[in-house]
C-alpha positions in Angstrom: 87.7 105.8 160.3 87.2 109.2 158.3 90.7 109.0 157.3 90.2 105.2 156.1 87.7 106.0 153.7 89.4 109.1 152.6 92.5 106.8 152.0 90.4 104.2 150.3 88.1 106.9 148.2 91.9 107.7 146.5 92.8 104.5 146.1 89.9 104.3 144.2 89.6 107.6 142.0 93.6 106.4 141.3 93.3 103.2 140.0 89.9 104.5 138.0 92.2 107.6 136.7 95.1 104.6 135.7 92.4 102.5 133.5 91.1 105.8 132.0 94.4 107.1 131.1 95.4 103.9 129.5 92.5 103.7 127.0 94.6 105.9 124.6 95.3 103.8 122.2 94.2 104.4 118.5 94.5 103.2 115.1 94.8 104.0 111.4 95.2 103.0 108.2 98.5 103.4 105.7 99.0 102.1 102.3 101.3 98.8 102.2 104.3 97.7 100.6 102.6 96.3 97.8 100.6 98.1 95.8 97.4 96.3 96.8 98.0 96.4 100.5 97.7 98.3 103.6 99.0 98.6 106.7 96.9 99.2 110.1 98.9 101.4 112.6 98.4 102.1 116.4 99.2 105.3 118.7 98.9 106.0 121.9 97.6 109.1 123.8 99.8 108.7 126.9 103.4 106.7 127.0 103.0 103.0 128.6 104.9 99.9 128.8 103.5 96.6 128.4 102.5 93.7 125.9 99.9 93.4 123.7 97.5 90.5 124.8 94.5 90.9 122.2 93.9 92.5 119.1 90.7 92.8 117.2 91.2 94.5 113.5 88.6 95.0 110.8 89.3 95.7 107.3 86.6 96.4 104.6 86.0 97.9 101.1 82.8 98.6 99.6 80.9 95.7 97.7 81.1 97.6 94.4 84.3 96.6 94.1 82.5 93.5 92.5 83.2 89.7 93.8 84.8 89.6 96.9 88.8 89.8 96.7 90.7 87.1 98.8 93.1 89.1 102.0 95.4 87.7 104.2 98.7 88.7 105.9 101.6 90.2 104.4 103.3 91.3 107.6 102.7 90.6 110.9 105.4 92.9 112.6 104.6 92.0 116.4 106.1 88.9 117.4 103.9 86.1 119.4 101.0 87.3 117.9 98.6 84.7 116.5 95.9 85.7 114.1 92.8 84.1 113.2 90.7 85.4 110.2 86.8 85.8 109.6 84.6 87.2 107.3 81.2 89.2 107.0 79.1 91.3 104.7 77.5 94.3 106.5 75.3 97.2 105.7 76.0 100.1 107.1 75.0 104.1 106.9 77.3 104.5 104.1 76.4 101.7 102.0 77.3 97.5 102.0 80.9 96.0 102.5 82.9 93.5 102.3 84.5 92.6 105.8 87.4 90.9 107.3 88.1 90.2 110.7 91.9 89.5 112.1 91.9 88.6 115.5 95.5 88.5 117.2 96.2 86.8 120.3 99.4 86.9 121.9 101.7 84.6 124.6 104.4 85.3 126.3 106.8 85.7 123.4 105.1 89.2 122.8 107.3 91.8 123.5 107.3 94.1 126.2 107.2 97.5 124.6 107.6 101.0 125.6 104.6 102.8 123.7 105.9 106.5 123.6 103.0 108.8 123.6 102.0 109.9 119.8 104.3 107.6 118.5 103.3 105.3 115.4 103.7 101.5 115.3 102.9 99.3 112.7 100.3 96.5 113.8 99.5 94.2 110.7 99.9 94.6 106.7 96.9 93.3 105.0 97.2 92.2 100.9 94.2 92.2 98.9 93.9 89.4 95.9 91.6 88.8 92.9 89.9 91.2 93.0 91.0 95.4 91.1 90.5 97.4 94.3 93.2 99.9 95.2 94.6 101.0 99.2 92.3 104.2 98.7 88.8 102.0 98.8 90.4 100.1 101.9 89.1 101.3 105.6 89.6 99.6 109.0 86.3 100.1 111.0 84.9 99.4 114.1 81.3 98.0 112.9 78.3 98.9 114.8 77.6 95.9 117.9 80.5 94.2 115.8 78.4 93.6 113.0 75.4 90.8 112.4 76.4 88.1 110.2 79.8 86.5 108.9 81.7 83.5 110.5 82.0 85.7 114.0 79.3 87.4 114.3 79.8 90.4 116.9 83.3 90.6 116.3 84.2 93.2 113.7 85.7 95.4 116.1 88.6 97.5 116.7 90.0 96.4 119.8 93.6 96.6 121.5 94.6 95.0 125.2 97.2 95.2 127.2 97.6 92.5 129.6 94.3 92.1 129.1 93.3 95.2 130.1 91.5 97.2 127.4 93.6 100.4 126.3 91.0 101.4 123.6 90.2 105.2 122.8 86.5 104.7 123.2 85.6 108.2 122.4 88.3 108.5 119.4 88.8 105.0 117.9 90.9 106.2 114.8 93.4 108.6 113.8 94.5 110.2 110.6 93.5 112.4 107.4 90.4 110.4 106.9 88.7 109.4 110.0 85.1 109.4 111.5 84.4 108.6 115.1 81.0 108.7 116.4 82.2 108.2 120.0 80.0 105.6 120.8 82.5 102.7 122.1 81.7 99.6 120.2 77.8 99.9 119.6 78.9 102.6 116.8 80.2 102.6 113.3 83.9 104.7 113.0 86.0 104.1 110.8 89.9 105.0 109.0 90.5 105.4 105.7 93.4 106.4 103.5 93.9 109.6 102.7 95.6 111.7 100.2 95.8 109.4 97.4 96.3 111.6 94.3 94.9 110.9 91.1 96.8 108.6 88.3 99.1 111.2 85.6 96.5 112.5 83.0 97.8 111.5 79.4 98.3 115.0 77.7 98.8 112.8 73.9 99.8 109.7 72.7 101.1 108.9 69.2 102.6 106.2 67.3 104.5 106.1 64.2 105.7 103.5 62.0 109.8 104.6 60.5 111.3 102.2 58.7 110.7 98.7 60.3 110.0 100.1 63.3 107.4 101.6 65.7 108.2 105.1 67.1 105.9 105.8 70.5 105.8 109.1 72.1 103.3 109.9 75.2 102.9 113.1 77.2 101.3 113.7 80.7 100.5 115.9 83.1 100.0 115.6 86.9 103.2 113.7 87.8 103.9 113.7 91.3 106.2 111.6 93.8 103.3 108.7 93.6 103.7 107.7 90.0 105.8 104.7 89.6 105.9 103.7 86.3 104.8 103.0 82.6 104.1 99.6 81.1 104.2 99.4 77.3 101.6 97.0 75.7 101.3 95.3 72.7 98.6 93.5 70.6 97.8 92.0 67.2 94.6 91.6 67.4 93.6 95.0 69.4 91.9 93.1 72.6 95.1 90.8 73.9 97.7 92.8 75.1 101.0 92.0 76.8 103.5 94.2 78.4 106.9 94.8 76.4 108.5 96.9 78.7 108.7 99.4 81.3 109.6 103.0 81.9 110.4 104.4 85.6 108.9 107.9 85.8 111.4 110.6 86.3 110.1 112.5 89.2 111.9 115.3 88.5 109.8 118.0 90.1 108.1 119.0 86.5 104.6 117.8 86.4 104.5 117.5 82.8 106.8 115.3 81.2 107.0 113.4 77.6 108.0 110.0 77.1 109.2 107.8 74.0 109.9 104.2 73.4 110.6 102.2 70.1 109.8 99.0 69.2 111.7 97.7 66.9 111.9 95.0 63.8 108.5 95.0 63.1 108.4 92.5 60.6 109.9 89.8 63.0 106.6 90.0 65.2 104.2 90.6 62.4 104.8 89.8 58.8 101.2 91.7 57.4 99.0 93.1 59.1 98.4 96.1 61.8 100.3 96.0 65.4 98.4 97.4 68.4 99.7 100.1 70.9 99.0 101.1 74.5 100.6 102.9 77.7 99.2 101.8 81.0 100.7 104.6 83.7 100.9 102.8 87.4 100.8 104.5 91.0 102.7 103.6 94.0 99.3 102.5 95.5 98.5 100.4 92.6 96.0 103.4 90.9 96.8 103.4 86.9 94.9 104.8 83.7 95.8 103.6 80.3 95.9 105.8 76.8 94.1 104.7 73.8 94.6 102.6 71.6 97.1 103.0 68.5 97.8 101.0 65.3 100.5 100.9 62.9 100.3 98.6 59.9 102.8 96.2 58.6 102.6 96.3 54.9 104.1 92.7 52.9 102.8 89.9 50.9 105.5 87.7 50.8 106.8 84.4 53.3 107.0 85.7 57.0 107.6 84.8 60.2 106.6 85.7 63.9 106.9 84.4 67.2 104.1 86.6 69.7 104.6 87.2 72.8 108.9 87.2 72.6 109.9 87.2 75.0 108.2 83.9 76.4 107.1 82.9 80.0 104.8 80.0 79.0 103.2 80.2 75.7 103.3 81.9 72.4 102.1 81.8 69.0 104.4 81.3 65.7 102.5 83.0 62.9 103.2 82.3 59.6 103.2 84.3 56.4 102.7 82.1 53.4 102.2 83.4 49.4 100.6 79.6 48.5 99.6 76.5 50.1 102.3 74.6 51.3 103.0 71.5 54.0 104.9 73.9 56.8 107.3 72.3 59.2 108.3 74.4 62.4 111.4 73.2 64.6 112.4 74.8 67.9 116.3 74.6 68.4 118.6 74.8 71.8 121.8 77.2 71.2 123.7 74.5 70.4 121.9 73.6 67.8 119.6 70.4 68.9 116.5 69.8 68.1 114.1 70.1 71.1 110.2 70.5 69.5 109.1 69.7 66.0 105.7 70.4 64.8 103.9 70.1 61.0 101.3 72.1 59.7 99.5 71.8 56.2 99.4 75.8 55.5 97.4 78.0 53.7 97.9 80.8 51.5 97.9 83.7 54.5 98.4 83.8 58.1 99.0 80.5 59.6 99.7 79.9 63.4 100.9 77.3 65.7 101.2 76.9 69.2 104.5 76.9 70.9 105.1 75.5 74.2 108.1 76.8 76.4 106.7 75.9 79.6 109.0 73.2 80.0 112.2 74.6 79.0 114.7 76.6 81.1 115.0 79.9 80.4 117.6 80.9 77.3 117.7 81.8 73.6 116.6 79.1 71.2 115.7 79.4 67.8 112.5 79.1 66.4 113.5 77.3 62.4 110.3 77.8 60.3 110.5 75.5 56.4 107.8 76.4 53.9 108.8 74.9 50.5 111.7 76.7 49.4 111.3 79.4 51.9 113.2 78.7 55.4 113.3 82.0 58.0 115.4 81.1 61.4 113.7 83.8 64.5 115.7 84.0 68.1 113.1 83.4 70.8 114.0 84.3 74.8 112.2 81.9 77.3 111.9 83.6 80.2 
């Protein structure tokens, strides 16, 4: 008998000591592949084999972010698992979020998977839509209770199972640069964010200067590192609408000062009077970017003149006209071969005149915008995209 409850007293403390070992499992968060998305990751503690069965994962950003952006899957690297999605507003120590639930469930056609112990697997890539957060103000969080209100109330967990069995880190719910973890299983509030996100380039001076007909821009920065992507050039004629007219890859090449120039050229074909606007927006890899001020150069002429703004063209764009007197202006829109595709009349007046062109339809090519003002005729290529 004594040796039947010994047995059975190790039986016991065994299978307890199996449970405890496998709640090891914890999880972070990563930035995405996009730049406004993340990626939550798991590790485990101890190496195990099995398949995931459940999944609980809460994502949230703070509420200051302004209205509520729209997030949904971009990558759901487990196979079988089935998500469904829900939504909440809580207040916490730290202030009020936004928060999203995305609760997996999985069938048989989940893997079977040997977890090596402190090795990293991706779990789910989250995107983030209309709305100008960044991965930085992204954490995944277990909410305190899981959380009050939403469309699943007491849900807003972080939870993992195994074959049911939950393999949560109780005491340590989160890993990573960024964490806190109050240890108190899921009646607390821990949480993951991202960590390390260095600070957009810091624009050192930006110039622009008009030569000849065109538009000389030169920018200089400090602070480049291995997460700055890339420079957008902007342009405006009326200093509030810009549109990007192209694109610089950043050189990474170990300095962290660098200077940059673009031209713009043929002034005159996208203004015929007038001042022509300036900016460089500088983007992260995460999706963090800064913009320079605001330059001008002017575009001196009183004569006949024609531009076509924004050209290239996606959808729409504005023909602005140029005229010394009043005149009846006709406008014609031409395929490469010469046929006539759009024709429009305007009764113009002495000054800027505009009218609407609409490429929306058209496949993408070069036509040619044909402009007739009295005597005065001005042909202008035009690139649908």
């Amino acid at each position: 008998m004594i040796l039947k409850k010994t047995l059975t007293a190790f039986t016991t403390l065994l299978l307890l000591n199996t449970v405890v070992s496998a709640q090891t499992f914890q999880a972070t968060i990563k930035t995405g592949t996009q730049a406004n998305s993340v990626k939550a990751s798991i590790k485990p503690g101890g190496s195990t084999d099995g398949q995931i069965s459940s999944v609980q994962l809460s994502f949230m950003v703070p509420t200051s972010v302004g209205a509520r952006p729209a997030a949904s899957i971009l990558n759901n690297p487990i196979t079988g698992l089935s998500y469904a999605q829900y939504e909440s507003t809580e207040t916490l120590a730290d202030g009020t979020y936004y928060v999203w639930e995305f609760d997996g469930i999985g069938g048989a056609t989940v893997p079977n998977v040997n977890y090596t112990a402190g090795s990293e697997y991706d779990l789910l890539e989250v995107k983030f839509d209309n709305g100008t957060l960044t991965p930085s103000q992204v954490r995944v969080a277990q909410i305190p209770n899981g959380g009050i209100g939403g469309t699943s109330p007491g849900n807003y967990n972080f939870y993992l199972a195994m074959s049911g069995t939950d393999v949560t880190n109780l005491t340590a719910q989160f890993y990573g640069g960024l964490v806190s973890n109050d240890g108190n299983n899921y009646a607390g509030y821990s949480w993951a964010a991202i960590n390390g996100i260095a600070l957009p380039v810091k624009f050192t001076g930006f110039n622009v200067a008009k030569v000849s007909n065109n538009a000389l821009l030169n920018w200089s920065i400090e602070n480049e590192s291995a997460l700055t992507d890339h420079y957008e050039i902007e342009r405006s004629l009326n200093a509030a609408n810009f549109s990007k007219i192209n694109s610089t890859i950043a050189r990474n090449n170990g300095a962290s000062s660098n200077s940059y120039n673009y031209t713009d050229q043929n002034l005159t074909a996208i203004r015929s009077n007038g001042y022509i606007y300036y900016r460089v927006k500088q983007v992260d890899k995460d999706g963090k970017f800064v913009y320079t001020d605001i330059k001008s150069v002017k575009v001196a002429g009183s004569g006949f003149g024609v531009s076509v703004y924004p050209n290239p063209v996606v959808s729409t764009s504005e023909v602005n006209i140029n005229l010394t007197a009043d005149v009846k202006v006709n406008i014609m829109v031409l395929d490469a071969a010469g046929k006539l595709i759009q024709a429009g009349m305007i009764d113009g007046v002495k000054g800027i005149n505009t009218w609407a062109l609409n490429m929306s339809k058209l496949a993408t090519g070069t036509y040619m915008v044909k402009v007739v003002a009295g005597t005065e005729i001005q042909t202008i290529p035009v690139i649908k995209k």
